[in-house]
PyMOL Python script that loads the backbone (N, CA, C, O; Angstrom):
from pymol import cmd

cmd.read_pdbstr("""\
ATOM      1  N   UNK A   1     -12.207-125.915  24.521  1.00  0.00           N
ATOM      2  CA  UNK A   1     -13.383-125.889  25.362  1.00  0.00           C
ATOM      3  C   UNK A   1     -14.603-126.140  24.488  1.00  0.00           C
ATOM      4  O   UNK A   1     -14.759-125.666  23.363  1.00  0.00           O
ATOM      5  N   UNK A   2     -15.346-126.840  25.052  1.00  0.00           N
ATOM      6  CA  UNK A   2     -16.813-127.520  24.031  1.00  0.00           C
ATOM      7  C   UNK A   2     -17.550-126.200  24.198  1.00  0.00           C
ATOM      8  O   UNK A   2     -17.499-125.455  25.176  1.00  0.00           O
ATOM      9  N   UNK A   3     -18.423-125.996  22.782  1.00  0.00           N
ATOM     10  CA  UNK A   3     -19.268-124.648  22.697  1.00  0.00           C
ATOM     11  C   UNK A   3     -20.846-124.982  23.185  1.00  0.00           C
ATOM     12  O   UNK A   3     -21.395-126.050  22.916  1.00  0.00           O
ATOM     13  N   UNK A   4     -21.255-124.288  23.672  1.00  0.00           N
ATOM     14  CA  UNK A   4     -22.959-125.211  24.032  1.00  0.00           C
ATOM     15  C   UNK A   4     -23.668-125.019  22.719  1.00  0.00           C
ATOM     16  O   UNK A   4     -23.500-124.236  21.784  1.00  0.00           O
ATOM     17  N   UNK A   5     -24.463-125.932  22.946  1.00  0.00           N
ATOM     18  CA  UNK A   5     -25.347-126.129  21.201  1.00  0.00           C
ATOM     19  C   UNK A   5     -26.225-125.074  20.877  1.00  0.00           C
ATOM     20  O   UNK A   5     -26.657-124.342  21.768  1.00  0.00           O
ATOM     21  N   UNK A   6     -26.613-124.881  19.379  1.00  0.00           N
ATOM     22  CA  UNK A   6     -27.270-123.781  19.008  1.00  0.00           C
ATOM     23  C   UNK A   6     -28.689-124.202  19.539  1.00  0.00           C
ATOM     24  O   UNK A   6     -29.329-123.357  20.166  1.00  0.00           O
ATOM     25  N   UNK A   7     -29.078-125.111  19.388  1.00  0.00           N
ATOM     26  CA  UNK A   7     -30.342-124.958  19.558  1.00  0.00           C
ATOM     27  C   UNK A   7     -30.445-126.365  20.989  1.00  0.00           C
ATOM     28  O   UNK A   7     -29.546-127.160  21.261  1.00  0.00           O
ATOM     29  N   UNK A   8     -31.957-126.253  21.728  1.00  0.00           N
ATOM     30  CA  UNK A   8     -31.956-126.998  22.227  1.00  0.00           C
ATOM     31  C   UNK A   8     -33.428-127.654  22.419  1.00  0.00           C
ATOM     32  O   UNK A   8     -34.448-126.965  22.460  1.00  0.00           O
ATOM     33  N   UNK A   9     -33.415-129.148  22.536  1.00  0.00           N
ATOM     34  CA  UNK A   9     -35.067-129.503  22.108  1.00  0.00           C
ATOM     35  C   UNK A   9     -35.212-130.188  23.748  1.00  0.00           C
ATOM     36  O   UNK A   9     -34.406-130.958  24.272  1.00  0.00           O
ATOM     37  N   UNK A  10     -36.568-129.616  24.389  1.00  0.00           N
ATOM     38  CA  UNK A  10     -37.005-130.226  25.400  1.00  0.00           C
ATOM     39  C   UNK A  10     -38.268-130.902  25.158  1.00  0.00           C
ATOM     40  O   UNK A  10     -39.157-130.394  24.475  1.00  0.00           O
ATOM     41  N   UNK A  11     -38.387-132.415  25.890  1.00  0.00           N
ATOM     42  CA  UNK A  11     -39.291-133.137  26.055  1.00  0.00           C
ATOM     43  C   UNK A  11     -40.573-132.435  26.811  1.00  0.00           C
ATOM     44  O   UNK A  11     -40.480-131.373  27.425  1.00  0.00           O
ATOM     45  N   UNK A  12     -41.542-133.046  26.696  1.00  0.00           N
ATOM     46  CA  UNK A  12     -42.374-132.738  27.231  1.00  0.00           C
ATOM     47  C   UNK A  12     -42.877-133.900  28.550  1.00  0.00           C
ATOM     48  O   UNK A  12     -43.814-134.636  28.241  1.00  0.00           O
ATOM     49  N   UNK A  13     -42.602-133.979  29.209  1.00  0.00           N
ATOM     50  CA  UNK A  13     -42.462-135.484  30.268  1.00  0.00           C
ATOM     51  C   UNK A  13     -43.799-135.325  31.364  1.00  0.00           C
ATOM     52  O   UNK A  13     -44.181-136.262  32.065  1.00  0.00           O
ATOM     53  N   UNK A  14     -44.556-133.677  31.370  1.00  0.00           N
ATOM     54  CA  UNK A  14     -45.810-133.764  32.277  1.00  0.00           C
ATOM     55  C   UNK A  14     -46.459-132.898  32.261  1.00  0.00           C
ATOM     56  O   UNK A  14     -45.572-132.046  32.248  1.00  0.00           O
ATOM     57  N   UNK A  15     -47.766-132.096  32.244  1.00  0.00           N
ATOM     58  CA  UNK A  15     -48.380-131.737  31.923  1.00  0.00           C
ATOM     59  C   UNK A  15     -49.019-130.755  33.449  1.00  0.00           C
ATOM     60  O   UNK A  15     -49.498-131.416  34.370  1.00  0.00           O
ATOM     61  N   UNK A  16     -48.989-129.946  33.513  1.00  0.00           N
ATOM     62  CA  UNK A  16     -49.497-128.850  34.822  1.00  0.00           C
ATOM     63  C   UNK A  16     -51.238-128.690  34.757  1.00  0.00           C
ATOM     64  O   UNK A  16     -51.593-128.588  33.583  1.00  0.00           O
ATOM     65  N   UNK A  17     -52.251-128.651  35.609  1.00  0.00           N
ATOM     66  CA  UNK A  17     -52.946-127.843  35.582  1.00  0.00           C
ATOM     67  C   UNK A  17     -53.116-127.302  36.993  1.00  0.00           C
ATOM     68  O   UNK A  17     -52.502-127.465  38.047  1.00  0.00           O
ATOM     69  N   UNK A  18     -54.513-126.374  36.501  1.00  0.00           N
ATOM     70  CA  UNK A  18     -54.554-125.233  37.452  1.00  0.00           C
ATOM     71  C   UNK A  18     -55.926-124.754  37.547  1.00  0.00           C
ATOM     72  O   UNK A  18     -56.894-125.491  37.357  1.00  0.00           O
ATOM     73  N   UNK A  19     -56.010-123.508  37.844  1.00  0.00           N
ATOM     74  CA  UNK A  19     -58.124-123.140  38.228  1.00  0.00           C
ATOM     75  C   UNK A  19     -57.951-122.351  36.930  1.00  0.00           C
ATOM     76  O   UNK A  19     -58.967-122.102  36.280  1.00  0.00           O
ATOM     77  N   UNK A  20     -56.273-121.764  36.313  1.00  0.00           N
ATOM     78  CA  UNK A  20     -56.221-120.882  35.142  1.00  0.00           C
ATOM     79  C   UNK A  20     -56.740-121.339  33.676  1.00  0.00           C
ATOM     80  O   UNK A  20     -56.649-122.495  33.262  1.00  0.00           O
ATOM     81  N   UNK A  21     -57.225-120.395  33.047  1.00  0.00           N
ATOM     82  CA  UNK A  21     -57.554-121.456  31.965  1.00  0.00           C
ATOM     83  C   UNK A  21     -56.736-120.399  31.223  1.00  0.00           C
ATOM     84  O   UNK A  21     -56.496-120.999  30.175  1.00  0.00           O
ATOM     85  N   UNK A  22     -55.964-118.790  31.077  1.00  0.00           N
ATOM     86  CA  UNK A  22     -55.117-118.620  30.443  1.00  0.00           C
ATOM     87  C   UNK A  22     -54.105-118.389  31.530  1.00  0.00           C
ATOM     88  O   UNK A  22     -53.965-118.752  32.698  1.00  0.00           O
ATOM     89  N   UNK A  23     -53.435-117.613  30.645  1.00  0.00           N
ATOM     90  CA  UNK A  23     -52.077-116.819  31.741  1.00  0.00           C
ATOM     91  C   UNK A  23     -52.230-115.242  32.441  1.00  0.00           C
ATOM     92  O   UNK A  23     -51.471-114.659  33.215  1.00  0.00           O
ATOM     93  N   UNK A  24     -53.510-114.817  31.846  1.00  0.00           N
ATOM     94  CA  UNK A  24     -54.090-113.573  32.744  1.00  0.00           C
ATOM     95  C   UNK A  24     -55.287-113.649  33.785  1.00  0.00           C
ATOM     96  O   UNK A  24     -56.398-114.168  33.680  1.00  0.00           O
ATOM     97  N   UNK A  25     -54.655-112.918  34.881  1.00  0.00           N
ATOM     98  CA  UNK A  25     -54.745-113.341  36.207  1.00  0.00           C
ATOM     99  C   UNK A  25     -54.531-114.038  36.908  1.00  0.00           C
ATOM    100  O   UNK A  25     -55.300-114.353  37.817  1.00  0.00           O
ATOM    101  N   UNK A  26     -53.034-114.667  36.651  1.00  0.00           N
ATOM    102  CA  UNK A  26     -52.424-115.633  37.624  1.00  0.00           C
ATOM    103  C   UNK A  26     -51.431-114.873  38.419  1.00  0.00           C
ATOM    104  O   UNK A  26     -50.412-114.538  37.816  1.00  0.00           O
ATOM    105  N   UNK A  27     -51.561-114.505  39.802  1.00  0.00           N
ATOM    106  CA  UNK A  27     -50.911-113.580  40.829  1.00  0.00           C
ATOM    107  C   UNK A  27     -49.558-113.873  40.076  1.00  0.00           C
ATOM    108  O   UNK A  27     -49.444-114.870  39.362  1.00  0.00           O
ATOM    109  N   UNK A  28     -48.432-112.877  40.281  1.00  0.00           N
ATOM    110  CA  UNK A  28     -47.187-112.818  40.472  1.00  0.00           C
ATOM    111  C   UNK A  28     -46.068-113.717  41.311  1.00  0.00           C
ATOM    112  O   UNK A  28     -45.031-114.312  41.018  1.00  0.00           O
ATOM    113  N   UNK A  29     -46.755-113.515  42.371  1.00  0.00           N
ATOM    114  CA  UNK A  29     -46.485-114.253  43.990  1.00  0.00           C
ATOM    115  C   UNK A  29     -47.259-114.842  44.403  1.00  0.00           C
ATOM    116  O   UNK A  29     -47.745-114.412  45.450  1.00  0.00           O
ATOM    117  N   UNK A  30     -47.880-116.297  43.766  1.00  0.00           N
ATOM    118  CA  UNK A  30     -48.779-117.057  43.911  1.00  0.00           C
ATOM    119  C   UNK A  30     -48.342-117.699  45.204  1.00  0.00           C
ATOM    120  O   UNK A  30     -49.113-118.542  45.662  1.00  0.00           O
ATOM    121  N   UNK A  31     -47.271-117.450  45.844  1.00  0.00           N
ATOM    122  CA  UNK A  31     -47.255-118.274  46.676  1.00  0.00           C
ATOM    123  C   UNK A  31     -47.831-117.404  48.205  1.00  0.00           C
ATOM    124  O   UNK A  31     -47.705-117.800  49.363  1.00  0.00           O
ATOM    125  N   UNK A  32     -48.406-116.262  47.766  1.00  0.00           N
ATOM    126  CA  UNK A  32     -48.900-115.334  48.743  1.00  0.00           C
ATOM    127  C   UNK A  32     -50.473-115.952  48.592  1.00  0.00           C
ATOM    128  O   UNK A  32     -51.312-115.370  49.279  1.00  0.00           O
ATOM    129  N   UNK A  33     -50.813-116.764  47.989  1.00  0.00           N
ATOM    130  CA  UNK A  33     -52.385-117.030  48.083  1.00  0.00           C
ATOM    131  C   UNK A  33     -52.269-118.711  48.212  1.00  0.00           C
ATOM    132  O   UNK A  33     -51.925-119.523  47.353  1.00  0.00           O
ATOM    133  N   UNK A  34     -52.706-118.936  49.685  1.00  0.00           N
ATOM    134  CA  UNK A  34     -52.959-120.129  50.238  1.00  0.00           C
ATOM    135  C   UNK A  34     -53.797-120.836  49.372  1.00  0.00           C
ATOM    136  O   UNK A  34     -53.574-122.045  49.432  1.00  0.00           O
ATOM    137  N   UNK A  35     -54.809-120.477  48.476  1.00  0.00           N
ATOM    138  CA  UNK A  35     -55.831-121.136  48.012  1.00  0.00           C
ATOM    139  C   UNK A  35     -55.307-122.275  46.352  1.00  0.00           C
ATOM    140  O   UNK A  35     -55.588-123.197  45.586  1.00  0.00           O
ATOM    141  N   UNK A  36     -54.393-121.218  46.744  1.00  0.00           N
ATOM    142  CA  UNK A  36     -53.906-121.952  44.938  1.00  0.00           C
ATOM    143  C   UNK A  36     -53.287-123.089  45.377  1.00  0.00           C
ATOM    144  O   UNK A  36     -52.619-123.468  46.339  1.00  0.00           O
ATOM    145  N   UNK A  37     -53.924-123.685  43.908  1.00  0.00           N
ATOM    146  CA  UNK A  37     -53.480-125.302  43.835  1.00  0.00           C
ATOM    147  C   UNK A  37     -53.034-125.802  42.767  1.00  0.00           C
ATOM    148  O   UNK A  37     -53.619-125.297  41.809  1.00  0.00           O
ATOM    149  N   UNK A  38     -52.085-126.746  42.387  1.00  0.00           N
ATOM    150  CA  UNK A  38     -51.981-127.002  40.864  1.00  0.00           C
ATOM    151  C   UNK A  38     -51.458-128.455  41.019  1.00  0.00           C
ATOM    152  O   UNK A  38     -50.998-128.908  42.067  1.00  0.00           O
ATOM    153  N   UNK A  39     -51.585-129.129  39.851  1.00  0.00           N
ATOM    154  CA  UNK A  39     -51.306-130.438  39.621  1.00  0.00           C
ATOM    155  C   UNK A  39     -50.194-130.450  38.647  1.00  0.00           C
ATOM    156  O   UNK A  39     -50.376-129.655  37.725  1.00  0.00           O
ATOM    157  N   UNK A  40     -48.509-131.485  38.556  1.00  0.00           N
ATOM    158  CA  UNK A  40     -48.010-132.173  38.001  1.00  0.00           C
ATOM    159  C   UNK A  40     -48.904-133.070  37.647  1.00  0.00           C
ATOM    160  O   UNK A  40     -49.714-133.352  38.531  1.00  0.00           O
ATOM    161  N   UNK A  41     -49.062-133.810  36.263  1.00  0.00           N
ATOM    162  CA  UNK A  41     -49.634-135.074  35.605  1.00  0.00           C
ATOM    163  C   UNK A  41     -48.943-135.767  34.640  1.00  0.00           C
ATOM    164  O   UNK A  41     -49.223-135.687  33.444  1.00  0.00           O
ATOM    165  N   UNK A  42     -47.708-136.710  35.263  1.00  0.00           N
ATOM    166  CA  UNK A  42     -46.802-136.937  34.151  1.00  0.00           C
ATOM    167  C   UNK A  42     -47.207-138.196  33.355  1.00  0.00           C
ATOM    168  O   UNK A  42     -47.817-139.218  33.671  1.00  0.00           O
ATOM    169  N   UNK A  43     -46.677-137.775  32.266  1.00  0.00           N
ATOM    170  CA  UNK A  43     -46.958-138.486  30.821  1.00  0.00           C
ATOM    171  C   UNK A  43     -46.993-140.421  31.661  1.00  0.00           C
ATOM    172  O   UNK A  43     -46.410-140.888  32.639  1.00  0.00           O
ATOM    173  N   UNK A  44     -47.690-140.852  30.942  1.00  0.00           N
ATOM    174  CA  UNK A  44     -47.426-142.717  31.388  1.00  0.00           C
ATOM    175  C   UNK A  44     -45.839-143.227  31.663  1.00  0.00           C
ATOM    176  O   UNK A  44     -45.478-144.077  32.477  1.00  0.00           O
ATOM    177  N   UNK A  45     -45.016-142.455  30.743  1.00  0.00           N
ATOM    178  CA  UNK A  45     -43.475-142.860  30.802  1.00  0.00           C
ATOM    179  C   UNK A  45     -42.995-142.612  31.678  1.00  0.00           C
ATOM    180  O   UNK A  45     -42.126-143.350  32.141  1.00  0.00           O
ATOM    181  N   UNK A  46     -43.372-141.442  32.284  1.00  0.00           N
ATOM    182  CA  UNK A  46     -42.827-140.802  33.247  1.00  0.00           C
ATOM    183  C   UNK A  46     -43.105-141.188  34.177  1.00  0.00           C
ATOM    184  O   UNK A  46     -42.131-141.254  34.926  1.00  0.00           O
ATOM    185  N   UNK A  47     -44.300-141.637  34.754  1.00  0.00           N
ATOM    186  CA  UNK A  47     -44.934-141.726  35.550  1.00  0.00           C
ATOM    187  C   UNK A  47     -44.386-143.143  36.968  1.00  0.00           C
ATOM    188  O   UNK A  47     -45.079-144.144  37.149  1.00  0.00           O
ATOM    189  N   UNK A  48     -43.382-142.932  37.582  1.00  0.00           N
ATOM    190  CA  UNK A  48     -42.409-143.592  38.670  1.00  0.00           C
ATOM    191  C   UNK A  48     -41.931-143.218  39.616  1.00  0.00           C
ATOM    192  O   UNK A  48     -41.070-142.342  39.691  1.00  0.00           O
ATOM    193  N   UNK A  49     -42.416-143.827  40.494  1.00  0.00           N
ATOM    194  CA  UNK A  49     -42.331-143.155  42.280  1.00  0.00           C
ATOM    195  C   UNK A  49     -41.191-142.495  42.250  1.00  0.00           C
ATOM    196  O   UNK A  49     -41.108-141.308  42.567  1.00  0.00           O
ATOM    197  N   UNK A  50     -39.798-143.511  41.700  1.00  0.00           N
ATOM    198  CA  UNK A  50     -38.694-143.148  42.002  1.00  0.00           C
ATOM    199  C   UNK A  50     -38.361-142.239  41.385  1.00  0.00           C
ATOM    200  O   UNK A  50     -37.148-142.035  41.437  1.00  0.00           O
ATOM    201  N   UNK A  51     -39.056-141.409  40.654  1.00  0.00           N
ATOM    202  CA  UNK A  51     -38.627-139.947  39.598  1.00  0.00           C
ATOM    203  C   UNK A  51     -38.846-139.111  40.551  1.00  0.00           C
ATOM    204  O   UNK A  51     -38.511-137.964  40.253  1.00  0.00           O
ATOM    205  N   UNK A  52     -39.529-139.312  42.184  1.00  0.00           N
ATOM    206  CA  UNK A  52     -39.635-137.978  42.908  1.00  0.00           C
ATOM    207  C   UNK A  52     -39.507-137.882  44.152  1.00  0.00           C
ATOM    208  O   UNK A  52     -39.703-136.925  44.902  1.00  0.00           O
ATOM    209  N   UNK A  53     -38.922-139.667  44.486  1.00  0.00           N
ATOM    210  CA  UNK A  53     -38.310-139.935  45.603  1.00  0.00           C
ATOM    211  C   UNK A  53     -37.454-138.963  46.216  1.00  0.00           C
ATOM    212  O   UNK A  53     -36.339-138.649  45.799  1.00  0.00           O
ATOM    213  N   UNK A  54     -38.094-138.455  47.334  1.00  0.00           N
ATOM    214  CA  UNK A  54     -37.035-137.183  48.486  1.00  0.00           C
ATOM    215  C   UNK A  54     -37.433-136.276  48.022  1.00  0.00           C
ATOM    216  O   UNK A  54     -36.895-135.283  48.513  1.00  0.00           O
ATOM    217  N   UNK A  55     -38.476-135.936  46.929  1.00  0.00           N
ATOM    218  CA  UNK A  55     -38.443-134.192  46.873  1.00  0.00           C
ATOM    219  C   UNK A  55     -39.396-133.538  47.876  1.00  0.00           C
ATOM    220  O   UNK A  55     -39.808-132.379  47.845  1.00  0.00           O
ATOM    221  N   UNK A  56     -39.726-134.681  48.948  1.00  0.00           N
ATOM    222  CA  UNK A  56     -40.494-133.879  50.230  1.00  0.00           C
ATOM    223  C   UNK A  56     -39.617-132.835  51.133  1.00  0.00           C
ATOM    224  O   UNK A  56     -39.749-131.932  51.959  1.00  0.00           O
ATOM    225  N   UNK A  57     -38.583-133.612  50.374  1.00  0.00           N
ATOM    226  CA  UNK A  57     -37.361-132.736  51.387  1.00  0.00           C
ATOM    227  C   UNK A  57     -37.296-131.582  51.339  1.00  0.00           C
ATOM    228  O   UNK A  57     -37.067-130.850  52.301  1.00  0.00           O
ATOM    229  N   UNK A  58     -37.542-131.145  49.884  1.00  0.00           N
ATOM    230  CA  UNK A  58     -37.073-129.482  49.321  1.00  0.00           C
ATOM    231  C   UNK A  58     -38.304-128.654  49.957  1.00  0.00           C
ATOM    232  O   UNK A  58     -39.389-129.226  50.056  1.00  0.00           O
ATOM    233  N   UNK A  59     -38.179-127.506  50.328  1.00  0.00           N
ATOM    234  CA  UNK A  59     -39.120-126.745  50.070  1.00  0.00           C
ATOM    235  C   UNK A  59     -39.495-125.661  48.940  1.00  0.00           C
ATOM    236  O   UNK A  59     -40.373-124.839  49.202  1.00  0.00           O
ATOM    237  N   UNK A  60     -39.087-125.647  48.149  1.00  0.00           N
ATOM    238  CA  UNK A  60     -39.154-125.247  46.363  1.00  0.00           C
ATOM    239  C   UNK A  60     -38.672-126.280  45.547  1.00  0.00           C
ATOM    240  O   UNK A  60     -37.614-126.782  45.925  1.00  0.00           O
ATOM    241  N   UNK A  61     -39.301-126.833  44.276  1.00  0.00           N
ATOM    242  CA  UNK A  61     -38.942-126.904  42.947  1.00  0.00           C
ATOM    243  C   UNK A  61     -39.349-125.824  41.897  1.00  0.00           C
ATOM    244  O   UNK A  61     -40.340-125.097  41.958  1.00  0.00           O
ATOM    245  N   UNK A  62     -38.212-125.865  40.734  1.00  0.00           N
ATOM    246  CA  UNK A  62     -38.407-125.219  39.697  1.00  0.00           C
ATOM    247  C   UNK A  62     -38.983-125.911  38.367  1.00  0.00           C
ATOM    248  O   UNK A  62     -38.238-126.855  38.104  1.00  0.00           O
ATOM    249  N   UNK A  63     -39.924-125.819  37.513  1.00  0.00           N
ATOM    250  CA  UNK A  63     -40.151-126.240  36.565  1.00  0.00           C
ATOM    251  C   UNK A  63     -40.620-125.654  35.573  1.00  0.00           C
ATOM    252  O   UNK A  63     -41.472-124.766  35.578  1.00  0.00           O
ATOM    253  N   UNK A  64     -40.001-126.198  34.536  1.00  0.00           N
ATOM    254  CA  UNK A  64     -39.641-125.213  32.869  1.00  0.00           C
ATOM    255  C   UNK A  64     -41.069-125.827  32.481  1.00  0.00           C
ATOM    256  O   UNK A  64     -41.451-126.993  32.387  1.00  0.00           O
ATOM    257  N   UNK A  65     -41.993-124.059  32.211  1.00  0.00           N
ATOM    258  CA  UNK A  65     -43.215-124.713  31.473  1.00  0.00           C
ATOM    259  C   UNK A  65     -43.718-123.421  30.269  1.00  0.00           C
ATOM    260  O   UNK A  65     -43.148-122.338  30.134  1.00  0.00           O
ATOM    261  N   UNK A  66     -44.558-123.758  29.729  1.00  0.00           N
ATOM    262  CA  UNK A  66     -44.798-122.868  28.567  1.00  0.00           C
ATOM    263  C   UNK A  66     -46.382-123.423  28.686  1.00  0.00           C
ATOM    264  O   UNK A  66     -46.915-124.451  29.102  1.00  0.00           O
ATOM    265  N   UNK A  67     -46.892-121.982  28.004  1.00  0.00           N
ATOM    266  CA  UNK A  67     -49.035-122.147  28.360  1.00  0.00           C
ATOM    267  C   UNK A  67     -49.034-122.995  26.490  1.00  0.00           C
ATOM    268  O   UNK A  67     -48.418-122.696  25.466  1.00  0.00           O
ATOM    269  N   UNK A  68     -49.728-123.755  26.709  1.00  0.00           N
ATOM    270  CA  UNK A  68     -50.080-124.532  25.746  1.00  0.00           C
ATOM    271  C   UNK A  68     -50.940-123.815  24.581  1.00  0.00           C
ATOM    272  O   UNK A  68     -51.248-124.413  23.550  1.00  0.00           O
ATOM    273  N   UNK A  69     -51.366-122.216  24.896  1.00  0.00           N
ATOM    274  CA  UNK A  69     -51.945-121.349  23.820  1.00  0.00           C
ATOM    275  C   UNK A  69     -51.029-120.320  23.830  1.00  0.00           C
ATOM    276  O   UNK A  69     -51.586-119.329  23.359  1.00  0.00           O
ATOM    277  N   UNK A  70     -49.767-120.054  24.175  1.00  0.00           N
ATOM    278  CA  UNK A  70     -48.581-119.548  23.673  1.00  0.00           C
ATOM    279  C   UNK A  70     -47.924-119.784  22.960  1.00  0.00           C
ATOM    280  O   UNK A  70     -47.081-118.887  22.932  1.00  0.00           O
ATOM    281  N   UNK A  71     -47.745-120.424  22.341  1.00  0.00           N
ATOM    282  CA  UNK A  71     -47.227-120.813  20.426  1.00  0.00           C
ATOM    283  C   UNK A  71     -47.471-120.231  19.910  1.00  0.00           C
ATOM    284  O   UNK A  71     -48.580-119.784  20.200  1.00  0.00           O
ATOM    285  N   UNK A  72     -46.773-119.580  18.612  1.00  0.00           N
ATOM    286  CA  UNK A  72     -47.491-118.885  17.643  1.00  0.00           C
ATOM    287  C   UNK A  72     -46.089-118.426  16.872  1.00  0.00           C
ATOM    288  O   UNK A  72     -44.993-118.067  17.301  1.00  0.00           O
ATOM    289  N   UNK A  73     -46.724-118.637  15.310  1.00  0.00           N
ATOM    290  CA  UNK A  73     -45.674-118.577  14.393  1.00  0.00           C
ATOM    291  C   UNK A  73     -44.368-117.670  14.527  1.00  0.00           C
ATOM    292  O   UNK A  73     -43.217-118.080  14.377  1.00  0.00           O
ATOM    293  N   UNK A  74     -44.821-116.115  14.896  1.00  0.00           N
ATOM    294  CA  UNK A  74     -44.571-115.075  14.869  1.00  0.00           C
ATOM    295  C   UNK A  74     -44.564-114.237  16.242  1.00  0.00           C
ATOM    296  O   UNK A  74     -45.459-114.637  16.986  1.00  0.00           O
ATOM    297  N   UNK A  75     -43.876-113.282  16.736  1.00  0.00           N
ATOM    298  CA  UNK A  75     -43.845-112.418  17.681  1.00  0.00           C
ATOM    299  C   UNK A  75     -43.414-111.721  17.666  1.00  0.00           C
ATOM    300  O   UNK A  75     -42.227-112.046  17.622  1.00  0.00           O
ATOM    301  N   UNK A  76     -43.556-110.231  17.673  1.00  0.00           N
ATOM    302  CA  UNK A  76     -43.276-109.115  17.641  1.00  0.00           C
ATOM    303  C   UNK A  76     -43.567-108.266  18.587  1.00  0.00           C
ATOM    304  O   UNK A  76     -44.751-108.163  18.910  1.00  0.00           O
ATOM    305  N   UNK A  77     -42.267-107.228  19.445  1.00  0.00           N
ATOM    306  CA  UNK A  77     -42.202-106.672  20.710  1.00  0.00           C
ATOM    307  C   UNK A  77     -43.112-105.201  20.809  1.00  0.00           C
ATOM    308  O   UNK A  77     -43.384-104.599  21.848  1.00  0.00           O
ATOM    309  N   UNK A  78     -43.538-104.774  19.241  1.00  0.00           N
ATOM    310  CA  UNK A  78     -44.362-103.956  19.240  1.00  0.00           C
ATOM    311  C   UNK A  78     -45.818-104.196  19.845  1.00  0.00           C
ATOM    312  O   UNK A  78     -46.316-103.368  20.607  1.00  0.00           O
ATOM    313  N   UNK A  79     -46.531-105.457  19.444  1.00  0.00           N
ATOM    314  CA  UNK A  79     -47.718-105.874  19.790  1.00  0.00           C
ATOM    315  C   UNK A  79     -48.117-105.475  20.903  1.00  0.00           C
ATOM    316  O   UNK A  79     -49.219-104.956  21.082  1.00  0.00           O
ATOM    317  N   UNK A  80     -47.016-105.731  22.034  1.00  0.00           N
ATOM    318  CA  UNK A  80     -46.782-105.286  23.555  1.00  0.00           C
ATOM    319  C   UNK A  80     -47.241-104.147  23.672  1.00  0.00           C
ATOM    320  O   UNK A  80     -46.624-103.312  23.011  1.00  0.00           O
ATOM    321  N   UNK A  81     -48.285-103.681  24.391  1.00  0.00           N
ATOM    322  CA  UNK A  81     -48.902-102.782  24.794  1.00  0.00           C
ATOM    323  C   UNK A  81     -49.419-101.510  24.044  1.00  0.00           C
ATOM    324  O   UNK A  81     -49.645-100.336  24.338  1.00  0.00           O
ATOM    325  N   UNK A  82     -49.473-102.067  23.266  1.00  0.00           N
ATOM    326  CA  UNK A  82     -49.970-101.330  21.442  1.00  0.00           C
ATOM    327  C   UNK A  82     -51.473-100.560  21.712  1.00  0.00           C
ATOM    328  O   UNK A  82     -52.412-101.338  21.883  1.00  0.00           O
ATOM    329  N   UNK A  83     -51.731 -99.340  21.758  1.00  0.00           N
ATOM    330  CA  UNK A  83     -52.838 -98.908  21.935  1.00  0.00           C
ATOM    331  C   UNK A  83     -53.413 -97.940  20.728  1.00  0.00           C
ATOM    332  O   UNK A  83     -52.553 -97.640  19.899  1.00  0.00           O
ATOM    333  N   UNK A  84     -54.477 -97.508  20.543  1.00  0.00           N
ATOM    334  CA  UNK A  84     -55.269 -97.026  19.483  1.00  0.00           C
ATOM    335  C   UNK A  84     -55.530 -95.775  19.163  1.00  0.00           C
ATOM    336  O   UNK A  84     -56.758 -95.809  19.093  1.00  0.00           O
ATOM    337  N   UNK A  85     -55.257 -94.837  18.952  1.00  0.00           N
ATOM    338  CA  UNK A  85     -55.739 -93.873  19.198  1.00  0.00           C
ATOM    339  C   UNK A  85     -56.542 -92.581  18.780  1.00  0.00           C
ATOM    340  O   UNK A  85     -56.834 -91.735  19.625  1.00  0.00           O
TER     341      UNK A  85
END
""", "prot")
cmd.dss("prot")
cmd.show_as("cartoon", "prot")
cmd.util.cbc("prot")
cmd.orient("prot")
């Protein structure tokens, strides 16, 4: 049986925005607030009717995204809610 690979590299093929400019205060259940809006903006390559032909059909897609000021060398689970005292 084939083992799945250690590591795995994803493209970056389109670019999201939004009214957010970080990741705090973006509802949970955004889909409980009519007002929100966001844009797919795919890369020039990407960019072909037929990449989205029928997805009127669905009523959900899923898409794998990461905040573009979430990188960072290092992370540590302590940082998490770390207070002073």
């Amino acid at each position: 049986m084939p083992t799945a690979p250690e590591e795995m590299t994803l493209k970056v093929i389109a670019h999201i925005h939004t009214a957010f400019p970080t990741k705090f205060g973006i509802p949970r259940q955004s889909g409980l607030v009519d007002e929100l809006r966001g844009e797919v903006i795919f890369t020039p390559e990407y960019r072909n009717a037929d990449a989205v032909r029928g997805l009127e059909d669905f009523s959900h897609i899923w898409l794998v995204w990461q905040f573009s000021g979430a990188v960072r060398d290092s992370w540590s689970p302590t940082e998490i809610g770390r207070a002073h005292v």
